[in-house]
Residue frames as a rotation matrix with the C-alpha (Angstrom) as fourth column:
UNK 1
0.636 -0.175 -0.751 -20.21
0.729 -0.181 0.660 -107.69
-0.251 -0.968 0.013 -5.14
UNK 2
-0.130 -0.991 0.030 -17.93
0.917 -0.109 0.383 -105.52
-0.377 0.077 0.923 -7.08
UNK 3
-0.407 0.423 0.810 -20.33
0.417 -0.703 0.576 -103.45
0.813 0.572 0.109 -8.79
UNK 4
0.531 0.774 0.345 -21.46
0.445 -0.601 0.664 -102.65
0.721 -0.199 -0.663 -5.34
UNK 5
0.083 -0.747 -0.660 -18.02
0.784 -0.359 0.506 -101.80
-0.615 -0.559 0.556 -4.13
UNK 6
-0.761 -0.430 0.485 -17.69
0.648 -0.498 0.576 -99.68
-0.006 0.753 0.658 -7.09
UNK 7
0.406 0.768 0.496 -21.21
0.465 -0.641 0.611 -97.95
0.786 -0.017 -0.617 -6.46
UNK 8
0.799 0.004 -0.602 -20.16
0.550 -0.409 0.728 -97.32
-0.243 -0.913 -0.329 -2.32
UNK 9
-0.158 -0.966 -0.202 -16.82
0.830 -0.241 0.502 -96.07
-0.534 -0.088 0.841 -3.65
UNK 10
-0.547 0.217 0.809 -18.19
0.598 -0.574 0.559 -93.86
0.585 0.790 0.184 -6.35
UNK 11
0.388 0.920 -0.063 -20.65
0.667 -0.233 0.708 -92.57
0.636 -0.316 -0.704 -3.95
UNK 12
0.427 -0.568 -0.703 -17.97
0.693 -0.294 0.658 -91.70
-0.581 -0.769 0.269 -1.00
UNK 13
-0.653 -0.558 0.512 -15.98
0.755 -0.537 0.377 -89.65
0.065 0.633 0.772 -3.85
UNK 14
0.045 0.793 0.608 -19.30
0.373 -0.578 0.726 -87.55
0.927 0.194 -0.322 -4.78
UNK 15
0.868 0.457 -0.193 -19.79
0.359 -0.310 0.880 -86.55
0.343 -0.833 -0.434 -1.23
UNK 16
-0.126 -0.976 -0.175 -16.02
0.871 -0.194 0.452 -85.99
-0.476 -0.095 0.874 -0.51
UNK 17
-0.888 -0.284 0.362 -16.31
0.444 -0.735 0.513 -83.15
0.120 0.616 0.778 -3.33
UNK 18
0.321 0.577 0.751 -20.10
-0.126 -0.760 0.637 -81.25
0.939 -0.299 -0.171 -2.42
UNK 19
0.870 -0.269 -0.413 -18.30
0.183 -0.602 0.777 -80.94
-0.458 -0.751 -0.475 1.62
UNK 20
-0.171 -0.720 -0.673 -15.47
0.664 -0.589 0.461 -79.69
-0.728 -0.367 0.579 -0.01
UNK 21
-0.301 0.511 0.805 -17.44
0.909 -0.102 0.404 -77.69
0.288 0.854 -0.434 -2.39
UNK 22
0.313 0.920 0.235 -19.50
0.377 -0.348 0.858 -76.33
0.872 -0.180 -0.456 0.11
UNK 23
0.735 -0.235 -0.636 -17.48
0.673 0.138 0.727 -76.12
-0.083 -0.962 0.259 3.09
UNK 24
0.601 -0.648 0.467 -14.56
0.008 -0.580 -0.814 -73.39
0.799 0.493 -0.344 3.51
UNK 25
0.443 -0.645 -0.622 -11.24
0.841 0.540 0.039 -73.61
0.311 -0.540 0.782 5.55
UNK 26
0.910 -0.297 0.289 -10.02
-0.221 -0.938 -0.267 -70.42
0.350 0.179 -0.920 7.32
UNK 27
0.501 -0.866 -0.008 -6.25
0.864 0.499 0.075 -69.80
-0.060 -0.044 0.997 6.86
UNK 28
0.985 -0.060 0.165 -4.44
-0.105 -0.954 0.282 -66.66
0.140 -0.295 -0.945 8.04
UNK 29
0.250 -0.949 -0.190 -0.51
0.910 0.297 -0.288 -66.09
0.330 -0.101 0.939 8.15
UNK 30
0.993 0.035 -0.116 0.88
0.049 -0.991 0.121 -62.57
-0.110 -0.126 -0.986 9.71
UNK 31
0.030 -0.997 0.067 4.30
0.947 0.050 0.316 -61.52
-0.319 0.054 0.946 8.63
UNK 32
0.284 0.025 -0.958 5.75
0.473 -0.873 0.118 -58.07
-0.834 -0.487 -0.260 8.47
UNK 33
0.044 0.136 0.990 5.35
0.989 0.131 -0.062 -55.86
-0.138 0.982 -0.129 5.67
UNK 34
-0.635 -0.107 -0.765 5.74
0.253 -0.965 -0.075 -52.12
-0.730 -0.241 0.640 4.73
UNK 35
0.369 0.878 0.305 2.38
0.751 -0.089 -0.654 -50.51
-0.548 0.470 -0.692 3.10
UNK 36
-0.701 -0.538 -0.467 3.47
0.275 -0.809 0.519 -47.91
-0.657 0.236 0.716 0.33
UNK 37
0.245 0.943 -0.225 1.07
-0.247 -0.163 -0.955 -45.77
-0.938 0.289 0.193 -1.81
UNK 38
0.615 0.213 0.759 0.76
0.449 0.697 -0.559 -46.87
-0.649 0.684 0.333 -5.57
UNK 39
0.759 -0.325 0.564 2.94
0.446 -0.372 -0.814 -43.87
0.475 0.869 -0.138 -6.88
UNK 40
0.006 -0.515 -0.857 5.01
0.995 -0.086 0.059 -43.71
-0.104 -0.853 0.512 -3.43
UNK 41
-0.946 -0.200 0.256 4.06
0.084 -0.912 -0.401 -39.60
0.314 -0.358 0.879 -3.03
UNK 42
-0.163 0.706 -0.689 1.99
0.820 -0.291 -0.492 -37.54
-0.548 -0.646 -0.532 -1.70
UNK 43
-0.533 -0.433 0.727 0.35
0.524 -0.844 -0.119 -34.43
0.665 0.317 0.676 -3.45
UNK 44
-0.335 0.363 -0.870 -0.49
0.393 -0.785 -0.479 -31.21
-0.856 -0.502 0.120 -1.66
UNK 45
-0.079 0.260 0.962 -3.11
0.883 -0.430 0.188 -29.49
0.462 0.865 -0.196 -3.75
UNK 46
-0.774 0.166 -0.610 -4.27
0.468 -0.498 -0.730 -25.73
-0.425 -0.851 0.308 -2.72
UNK 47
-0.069 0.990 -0.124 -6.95
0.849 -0.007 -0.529 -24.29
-0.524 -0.142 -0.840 -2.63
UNK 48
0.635 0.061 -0.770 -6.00
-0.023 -0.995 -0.097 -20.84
-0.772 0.079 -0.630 -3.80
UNK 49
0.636 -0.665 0.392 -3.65
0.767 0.484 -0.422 -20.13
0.091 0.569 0.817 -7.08
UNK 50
0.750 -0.661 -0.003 -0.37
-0.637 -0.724 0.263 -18.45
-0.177 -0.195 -0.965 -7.12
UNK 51
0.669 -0.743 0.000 3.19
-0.197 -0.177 -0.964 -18.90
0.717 0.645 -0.265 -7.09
UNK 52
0.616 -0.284 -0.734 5.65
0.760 0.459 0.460 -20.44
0.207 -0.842 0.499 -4.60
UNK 53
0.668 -0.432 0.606 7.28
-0.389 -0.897 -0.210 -17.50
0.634 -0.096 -0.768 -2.59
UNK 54
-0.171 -0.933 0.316 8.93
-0.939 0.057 -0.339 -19.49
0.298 -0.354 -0.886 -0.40
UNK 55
0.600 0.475 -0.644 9.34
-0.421 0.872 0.251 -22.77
0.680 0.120 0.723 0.38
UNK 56
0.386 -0.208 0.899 10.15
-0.919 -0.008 0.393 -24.45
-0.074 -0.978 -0.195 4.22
UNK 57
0.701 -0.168 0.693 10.85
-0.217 0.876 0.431 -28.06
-0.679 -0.453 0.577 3.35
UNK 58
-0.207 -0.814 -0.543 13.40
-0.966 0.081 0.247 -30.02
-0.157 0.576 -0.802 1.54
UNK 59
0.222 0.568 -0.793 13.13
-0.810 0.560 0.175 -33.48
0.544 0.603 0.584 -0.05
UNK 60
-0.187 -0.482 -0.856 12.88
0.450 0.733 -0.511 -35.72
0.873 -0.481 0.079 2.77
UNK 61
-0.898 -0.065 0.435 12.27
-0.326 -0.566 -0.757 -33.76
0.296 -0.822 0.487 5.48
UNK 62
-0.769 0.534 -0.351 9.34
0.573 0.334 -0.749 -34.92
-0.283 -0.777 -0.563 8.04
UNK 63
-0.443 0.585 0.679 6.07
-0.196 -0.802 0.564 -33.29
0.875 0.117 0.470 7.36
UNK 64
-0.893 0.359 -0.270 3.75
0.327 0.107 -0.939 -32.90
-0.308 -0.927 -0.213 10.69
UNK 65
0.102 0.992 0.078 0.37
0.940 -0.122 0.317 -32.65
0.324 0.041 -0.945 10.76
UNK 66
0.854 0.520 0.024 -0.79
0.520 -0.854 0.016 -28.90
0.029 -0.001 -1.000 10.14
UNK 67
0.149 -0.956 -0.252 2.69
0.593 -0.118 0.797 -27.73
-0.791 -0.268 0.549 9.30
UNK 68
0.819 0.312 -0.481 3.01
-0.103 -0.745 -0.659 -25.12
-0.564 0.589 -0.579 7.04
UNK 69
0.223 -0.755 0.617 5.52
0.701 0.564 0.437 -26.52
-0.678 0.335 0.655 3.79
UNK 70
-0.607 -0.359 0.709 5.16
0.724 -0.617 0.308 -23.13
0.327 0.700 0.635 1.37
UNK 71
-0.240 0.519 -0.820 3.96
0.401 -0.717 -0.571 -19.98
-0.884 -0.466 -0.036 0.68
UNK 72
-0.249 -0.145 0.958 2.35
0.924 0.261 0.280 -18.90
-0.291 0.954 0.069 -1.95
UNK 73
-0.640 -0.217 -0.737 2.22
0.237 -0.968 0.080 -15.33
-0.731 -0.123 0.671 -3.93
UNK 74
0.631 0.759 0.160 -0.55
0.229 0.014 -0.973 -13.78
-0.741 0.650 -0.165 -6.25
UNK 75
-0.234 -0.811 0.536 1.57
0.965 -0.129 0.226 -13.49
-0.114 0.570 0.814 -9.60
UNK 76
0.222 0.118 0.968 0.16
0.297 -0.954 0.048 -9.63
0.929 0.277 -0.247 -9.83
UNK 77
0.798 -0.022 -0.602 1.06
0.582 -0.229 0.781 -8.79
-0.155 -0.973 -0.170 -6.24
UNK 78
-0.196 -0.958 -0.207 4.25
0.904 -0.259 0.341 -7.85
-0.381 -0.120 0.917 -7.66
UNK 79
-0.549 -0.305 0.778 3.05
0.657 -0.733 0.176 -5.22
0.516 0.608 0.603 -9.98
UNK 80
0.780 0.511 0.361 0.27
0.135 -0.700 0.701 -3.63
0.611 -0.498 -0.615 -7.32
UNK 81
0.560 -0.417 -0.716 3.45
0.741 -0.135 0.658 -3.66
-0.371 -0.899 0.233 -4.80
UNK 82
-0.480 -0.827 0.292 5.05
0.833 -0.325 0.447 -1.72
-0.275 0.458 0.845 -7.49
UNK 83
0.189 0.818 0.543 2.19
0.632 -0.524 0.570 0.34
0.751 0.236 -0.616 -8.01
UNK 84
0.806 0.591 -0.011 1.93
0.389 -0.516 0.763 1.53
0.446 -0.619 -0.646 -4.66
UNK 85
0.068 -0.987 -0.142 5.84
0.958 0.025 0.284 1.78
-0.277 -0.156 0.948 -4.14
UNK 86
-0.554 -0.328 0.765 5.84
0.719 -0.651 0.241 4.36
0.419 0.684 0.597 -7.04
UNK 87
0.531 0.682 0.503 2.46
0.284 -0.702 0.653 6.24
0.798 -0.204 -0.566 -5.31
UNK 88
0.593 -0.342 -0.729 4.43
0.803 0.180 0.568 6.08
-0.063 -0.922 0.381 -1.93
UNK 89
-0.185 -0.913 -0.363 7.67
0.838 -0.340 0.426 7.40
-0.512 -0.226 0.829 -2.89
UNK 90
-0.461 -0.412 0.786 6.84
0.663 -0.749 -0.003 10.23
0.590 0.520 0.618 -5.11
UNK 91
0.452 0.737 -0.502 4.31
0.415 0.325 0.850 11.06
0.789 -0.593 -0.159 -2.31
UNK 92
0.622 -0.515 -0.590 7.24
0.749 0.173 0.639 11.01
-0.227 -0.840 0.493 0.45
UNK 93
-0.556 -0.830 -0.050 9.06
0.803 -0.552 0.225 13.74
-0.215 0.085 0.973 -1.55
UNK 94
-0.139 0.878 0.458 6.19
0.568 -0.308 0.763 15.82
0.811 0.366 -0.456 -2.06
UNK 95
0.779 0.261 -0.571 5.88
0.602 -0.056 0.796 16.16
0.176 -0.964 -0.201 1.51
UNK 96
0.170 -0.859 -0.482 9.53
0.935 -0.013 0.353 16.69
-0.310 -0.511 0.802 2.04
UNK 97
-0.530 -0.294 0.796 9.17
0.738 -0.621 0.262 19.45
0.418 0.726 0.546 -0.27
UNK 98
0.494 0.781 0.381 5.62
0.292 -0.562 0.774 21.08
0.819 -0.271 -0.506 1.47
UNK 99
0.622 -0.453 -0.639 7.56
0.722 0.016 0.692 20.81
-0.304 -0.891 0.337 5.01
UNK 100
-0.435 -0.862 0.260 10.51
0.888 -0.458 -0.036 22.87
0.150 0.215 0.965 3.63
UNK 101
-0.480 0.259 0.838 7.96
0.368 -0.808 0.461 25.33
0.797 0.529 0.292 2.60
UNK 102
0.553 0.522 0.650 6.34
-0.373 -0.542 0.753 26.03
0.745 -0.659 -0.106 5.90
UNK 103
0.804 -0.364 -0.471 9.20
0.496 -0.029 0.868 25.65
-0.330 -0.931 0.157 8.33
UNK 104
-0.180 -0.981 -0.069 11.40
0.875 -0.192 0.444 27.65
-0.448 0.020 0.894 6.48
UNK 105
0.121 0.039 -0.992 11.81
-0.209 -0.976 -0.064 31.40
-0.970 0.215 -0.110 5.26
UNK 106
0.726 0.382 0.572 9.87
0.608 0.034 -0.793 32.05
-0.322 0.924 -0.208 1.40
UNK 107
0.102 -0.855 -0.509 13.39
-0.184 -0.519 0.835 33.14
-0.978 0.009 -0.210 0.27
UNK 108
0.728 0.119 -0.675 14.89
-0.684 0.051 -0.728 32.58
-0.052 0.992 0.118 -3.20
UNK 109
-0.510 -0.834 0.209 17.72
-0.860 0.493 -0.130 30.44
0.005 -0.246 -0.969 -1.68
UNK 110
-0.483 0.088 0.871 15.18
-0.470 0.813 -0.343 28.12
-0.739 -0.576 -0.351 -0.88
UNK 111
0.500 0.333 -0.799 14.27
-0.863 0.266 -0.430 27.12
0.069 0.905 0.420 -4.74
UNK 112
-0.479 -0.517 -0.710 17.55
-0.576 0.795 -0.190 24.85
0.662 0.318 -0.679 -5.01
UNK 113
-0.832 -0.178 0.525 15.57
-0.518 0.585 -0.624 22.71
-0.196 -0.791 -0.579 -2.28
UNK 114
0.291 0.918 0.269 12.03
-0.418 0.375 -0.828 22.48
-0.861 0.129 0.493 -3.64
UNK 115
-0.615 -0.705 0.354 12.40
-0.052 0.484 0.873 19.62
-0.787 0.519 -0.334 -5.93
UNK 116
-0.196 0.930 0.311 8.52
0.779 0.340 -0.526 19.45
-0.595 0.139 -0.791 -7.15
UNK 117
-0.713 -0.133 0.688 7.92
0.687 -0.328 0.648 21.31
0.139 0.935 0.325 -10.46
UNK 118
0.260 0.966 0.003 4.59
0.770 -0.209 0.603 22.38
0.583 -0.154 -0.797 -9.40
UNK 119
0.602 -0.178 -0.778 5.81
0.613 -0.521 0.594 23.83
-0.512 -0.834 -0.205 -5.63
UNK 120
-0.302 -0.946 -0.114 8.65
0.887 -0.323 0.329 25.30
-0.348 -0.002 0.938 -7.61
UNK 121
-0.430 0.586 0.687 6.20
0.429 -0.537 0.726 27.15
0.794 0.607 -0.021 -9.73
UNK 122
0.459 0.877 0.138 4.36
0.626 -0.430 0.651 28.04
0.630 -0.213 -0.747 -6.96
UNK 123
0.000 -0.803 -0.596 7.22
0.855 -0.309 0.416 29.39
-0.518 -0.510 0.687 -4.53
UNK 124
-0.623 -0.478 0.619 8.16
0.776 -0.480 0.410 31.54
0.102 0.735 0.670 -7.65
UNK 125
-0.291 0.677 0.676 4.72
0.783 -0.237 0.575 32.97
0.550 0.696 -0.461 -7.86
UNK 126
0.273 -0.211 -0.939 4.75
0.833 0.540 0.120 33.25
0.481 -0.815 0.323 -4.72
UNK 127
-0.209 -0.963 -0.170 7.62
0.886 -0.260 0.385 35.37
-0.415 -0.070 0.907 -4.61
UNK 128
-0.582 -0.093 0.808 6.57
0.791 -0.291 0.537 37.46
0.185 0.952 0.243 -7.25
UNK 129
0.388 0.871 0.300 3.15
0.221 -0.404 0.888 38.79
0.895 -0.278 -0.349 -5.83
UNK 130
0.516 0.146 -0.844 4.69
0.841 -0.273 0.467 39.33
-0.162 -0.951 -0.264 -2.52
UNK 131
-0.531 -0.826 0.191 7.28
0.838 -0.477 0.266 41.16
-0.128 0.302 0.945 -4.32
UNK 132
-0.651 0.218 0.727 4.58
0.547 -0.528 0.649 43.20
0.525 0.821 0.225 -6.08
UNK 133
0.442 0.878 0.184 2.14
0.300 -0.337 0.892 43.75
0.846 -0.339 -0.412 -3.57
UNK 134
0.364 -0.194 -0.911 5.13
0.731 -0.547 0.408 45.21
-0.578 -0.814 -0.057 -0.96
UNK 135
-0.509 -0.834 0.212 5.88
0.785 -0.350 0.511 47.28
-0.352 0.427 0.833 -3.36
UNK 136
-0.379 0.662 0.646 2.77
0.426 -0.495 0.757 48.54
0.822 0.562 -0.094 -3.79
UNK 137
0.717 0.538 -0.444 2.13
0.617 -0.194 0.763 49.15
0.324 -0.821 -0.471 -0.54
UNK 138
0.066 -0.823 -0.564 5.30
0.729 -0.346 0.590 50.99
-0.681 -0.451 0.577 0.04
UNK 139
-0.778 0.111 0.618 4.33
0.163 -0.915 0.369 53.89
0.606 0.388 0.694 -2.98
UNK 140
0.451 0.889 -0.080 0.80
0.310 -0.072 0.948 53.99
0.837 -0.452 -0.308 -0.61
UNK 141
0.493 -0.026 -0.869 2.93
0.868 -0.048 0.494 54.44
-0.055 -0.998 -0.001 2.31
UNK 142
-0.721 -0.690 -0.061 4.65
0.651 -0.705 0.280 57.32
-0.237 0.162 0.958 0.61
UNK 143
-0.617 0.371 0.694 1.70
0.441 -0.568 0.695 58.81
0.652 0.735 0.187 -0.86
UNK 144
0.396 0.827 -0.399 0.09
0.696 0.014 0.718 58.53
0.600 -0.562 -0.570 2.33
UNK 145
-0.264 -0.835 -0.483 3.55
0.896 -0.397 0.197 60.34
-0.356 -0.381 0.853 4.13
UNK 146
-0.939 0.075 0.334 3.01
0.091 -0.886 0.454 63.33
0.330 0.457 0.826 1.32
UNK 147
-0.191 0.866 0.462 -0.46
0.043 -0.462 0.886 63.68
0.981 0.189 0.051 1.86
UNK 148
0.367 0.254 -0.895 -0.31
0.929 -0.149 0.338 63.53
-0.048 -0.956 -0.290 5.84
UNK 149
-0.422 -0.843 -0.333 2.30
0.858 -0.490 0.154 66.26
-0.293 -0.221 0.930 5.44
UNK 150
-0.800 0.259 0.541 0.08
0.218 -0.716 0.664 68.50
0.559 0.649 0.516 3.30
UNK 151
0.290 0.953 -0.087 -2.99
0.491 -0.070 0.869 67.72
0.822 -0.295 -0.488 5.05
UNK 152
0.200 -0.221 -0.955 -1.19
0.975 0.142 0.171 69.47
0.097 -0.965 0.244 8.15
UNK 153
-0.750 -0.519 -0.409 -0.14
0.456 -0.854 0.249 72.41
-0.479 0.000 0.878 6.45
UNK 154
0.223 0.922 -0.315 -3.86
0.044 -0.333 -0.942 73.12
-0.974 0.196 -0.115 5.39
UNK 155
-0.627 -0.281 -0.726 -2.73
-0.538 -0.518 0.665 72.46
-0.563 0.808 0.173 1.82
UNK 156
-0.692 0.675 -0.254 -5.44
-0.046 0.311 0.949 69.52
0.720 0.669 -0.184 0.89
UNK 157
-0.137 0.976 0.168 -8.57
-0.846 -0.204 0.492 68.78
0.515 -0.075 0.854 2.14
UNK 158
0.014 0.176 0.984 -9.30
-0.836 0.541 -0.085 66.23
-0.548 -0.822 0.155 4.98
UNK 159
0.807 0.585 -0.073 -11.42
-0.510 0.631 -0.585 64.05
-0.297 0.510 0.808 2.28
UNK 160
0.662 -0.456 -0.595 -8.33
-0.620 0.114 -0.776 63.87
0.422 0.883 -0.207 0.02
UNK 161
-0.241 -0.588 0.772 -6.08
-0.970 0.111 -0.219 62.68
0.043 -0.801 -0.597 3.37
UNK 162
-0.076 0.324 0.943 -8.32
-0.778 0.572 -0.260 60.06
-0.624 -0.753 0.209 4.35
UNK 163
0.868 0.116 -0.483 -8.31
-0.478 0.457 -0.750 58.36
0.134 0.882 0.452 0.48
UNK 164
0.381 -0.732 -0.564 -4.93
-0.451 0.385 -0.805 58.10
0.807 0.562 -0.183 0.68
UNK 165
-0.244 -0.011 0.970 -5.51
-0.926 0.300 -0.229 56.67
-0.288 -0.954 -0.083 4.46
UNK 166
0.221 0.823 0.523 -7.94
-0.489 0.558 -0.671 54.40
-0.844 -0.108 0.526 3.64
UNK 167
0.793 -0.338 -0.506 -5.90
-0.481 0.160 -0.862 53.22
0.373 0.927 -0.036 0.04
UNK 168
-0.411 -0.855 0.316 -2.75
-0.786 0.157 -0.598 52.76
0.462 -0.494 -0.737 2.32
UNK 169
-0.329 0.259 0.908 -5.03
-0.703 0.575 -0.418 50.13
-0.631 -0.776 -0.007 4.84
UNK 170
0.734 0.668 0.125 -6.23
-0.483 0.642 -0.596 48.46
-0.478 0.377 0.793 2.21
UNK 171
0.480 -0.679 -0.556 -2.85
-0.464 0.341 -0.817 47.60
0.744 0.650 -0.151 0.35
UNK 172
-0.724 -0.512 0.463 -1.70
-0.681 0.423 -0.598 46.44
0.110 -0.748 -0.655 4.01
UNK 173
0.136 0.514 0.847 -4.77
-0.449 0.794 -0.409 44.02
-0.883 -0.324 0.339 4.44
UNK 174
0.871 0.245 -0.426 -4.25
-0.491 0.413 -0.767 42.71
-0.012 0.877 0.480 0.77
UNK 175
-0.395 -0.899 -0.192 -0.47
-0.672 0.425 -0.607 42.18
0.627 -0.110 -0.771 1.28
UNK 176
-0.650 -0.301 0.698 -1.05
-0.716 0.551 -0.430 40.34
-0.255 -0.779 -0.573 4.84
UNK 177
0.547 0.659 0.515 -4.26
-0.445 0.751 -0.488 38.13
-0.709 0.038 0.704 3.44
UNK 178
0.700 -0.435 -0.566 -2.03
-0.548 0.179 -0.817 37.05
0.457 0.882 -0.113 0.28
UNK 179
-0.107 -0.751 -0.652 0.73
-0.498 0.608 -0.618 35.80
0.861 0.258 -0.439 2.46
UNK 180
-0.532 0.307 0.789 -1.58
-0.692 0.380 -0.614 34.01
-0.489 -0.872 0.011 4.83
UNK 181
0.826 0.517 -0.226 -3.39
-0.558 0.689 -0.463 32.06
-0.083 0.509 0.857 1.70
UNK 182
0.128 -0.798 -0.589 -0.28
-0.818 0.251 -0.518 30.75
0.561 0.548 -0.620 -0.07
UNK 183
-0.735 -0.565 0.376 1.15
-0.665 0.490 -0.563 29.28
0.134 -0.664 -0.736 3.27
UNK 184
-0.200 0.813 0.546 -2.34
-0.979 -0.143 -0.146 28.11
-0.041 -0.564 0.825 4.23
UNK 185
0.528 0.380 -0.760 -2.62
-0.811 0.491 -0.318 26.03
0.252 0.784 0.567 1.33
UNK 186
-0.259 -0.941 -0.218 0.59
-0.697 0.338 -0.632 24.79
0.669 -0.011 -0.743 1.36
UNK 187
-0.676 -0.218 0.704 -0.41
-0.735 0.132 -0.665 23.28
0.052 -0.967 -0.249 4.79
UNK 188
0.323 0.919 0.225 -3.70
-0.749 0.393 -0.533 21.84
-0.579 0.004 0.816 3.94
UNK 189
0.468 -0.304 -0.830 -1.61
-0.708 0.432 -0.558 19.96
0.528 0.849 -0.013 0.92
UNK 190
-0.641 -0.764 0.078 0.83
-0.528 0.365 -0.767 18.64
0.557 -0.533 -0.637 3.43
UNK 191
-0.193 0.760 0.621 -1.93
-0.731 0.311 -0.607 17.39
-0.655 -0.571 0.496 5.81
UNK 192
0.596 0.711 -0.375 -3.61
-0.720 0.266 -0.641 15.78
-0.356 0.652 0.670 2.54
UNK 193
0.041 -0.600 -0.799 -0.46
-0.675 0.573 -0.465 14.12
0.736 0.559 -0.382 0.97
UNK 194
-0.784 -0.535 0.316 0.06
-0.584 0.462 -0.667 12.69
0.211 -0.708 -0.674 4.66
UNK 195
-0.099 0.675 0.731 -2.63
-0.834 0.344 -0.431 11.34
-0.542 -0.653 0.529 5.08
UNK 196
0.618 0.106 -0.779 -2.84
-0.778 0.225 -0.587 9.69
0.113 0.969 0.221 1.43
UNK 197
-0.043 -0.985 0.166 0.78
-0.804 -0.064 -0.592 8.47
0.593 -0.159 -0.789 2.59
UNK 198
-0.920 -0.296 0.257 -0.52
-0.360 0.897 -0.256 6.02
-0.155 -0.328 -0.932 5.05
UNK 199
0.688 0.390 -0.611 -3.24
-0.725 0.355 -0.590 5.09
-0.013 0.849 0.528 2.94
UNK 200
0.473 -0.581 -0.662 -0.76
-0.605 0.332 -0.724 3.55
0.641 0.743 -0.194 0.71
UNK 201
-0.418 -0.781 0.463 1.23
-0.829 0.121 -0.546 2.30
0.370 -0.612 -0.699 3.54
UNK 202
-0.387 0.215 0.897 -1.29
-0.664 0.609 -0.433 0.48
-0.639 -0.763 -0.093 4.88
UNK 203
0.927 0.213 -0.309 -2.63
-0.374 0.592 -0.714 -1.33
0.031 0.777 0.628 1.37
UNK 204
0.180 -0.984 -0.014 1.14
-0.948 -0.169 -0.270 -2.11
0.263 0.062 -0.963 1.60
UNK 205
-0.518 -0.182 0.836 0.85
-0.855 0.134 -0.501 -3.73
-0.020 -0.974 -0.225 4.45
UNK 206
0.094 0.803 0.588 -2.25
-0.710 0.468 -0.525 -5.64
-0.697 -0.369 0.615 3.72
UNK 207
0.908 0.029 -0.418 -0.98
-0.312 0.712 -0.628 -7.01
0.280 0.701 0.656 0.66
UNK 208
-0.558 -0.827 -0.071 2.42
-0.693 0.512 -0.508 -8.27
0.457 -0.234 -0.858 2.00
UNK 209
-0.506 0.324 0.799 0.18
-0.666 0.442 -0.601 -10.40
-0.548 -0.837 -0.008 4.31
UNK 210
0.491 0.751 -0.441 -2.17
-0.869 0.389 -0.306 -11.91
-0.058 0.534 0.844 1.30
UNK 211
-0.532 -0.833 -0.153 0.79
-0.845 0.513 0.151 -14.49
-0.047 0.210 -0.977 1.49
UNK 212
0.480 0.837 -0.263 -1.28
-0.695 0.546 0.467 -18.09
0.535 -0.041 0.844 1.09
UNK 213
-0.543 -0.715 0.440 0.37
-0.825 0.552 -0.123 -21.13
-0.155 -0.430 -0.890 3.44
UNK 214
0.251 0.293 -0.922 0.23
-0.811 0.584 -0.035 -24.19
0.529 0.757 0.384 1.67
C-alpha cells in the first residue's frame, strides 16, 4: 500500500511540473518612469557642409518642431564676398570718376579729381589734341581772313580763296568730331561700368542668401 502511495504521489508531482511547464501566468505592474535615450542627446546632422554662422539656441533651450537652431556658411563664401567687394568698389570709383568727366568742364583743374590712372591719361590727351586741333584751326581761320582779303582786292584767284575756304571747314569739322568722340566714349564706359556694378551687386546679394538653416 505504500509503494502505491509513493507511485500516486510521484505521479501528482510529474504532472504538477508539465502544467507548470507548459502553462504561462500573465503578470503586469505599471509604475511611473522617465524614458531617456542611451547617450541622453540628440544629434542634428545636415545635409549640406559648412560652418556655423550663427547660432539661435543655447544649452537647454526648448527645440520645436521645424525650428530653425543655426546657420550655416560655405567656408569660401568669405573669399568670393571678398572677391566681389574688391570688383564692386574699384568699380564704384571708376564711375565716380566717368561722371565727373561728363558733367563737368574738360578743364585742367579738373585732373586733381580724376583719380583713375587710365581717365587721367585720357583727360590729358584729351586736352592736348583739343589744344592742338584749336590751334590749328585758328592759323586756318587766319589764313582764310588773308586770303578773303586778297581775294577781294583781285589779288588771288577765286580757286586759291576757296582752298583756303574749304581747308578752314574742314579743320572746324575735325575739331567738333574729336570733341564729340572722347566724351562719347566716356559715356558708353559709364553706362558699361554701371551696369557691370549691379551685376556684382546682385551675385552679392545671392550669395549672402546661400546661408543653410540647420
Amino acid at each position: 500500500m505504500k509503494l502505491s502511495f509513493v507511485c500516486t504521489f510521484c505521479v501528482f508531482i510529474c504532472l504538477v511540473l508539465l502544467i507548470i511547464h507548459f502553462s504561462t501566468l500573465p503578470i503586469s505592474t505599471t509604475l511611473p518612469a522617465i524614458i531617456r535615450p542611451l547617450q541622453e542627446r540628440t544629434e542634428i546632422i545636415s545635409l549640406s557642409s559648412g560652418l556655423i554662422d550663427t547660432l539661435y539656441l543655447q544649452e537647454g533651450d526648448k527645440v520645436r518642431a521645424n525650428s530653425i537652431v543655426a546657420l550655416l556658411k560655405d567656408p569660401d563664401r568669405v573669399n568670393r564676398e571678398s572677391l566681389l567687394q574688391y570688383e564692386m568698389d574699384w568699380r564704384q570709383k571708376l564711375i565716380a570718376d566717368l561722371k565727373a568727366l561728363n558733367r563737368n568742364a574738360l578743364s585742367g583743374s579738373l585732373l586733381t579729381k580724376i583719380q583713375h590712372p587710365a581717365l587721367r591719361q585720357q583727360l590729358q590727351k584729351y586736352m592736348y589734341r583739343r589744344t592742338e586741333l584749336e590751334t590749328t584751326l585758328l592759323k586756318a581761320k587766319k589764313e582764310l581772313d588773308m586770303a578773303s582779303y586778297l581775294f577781294k582786292e583781285k589779288v588771288i584767284a577765286s580757286k586759291e580763296f576757296f582752298d583756303k575756304e574749304n581747308e578752314y571747314d574742314r579743320q572746324v569739322a575735325s575739331r567738333d568730331a574729336y570733341l564729340r568722340e572722347q566724351p562719347g566714349l566716356w559715356e558708353q564706359e559709364l553706362a558699361l561700368r554701371e551696369q557691370e556694378l549691379a551685376q556684382y551687386q546682385s551675385q552679392l546679394e545671392q550669395l549672402e542668401k546661400q546661408q543653410v538653416p540647420l
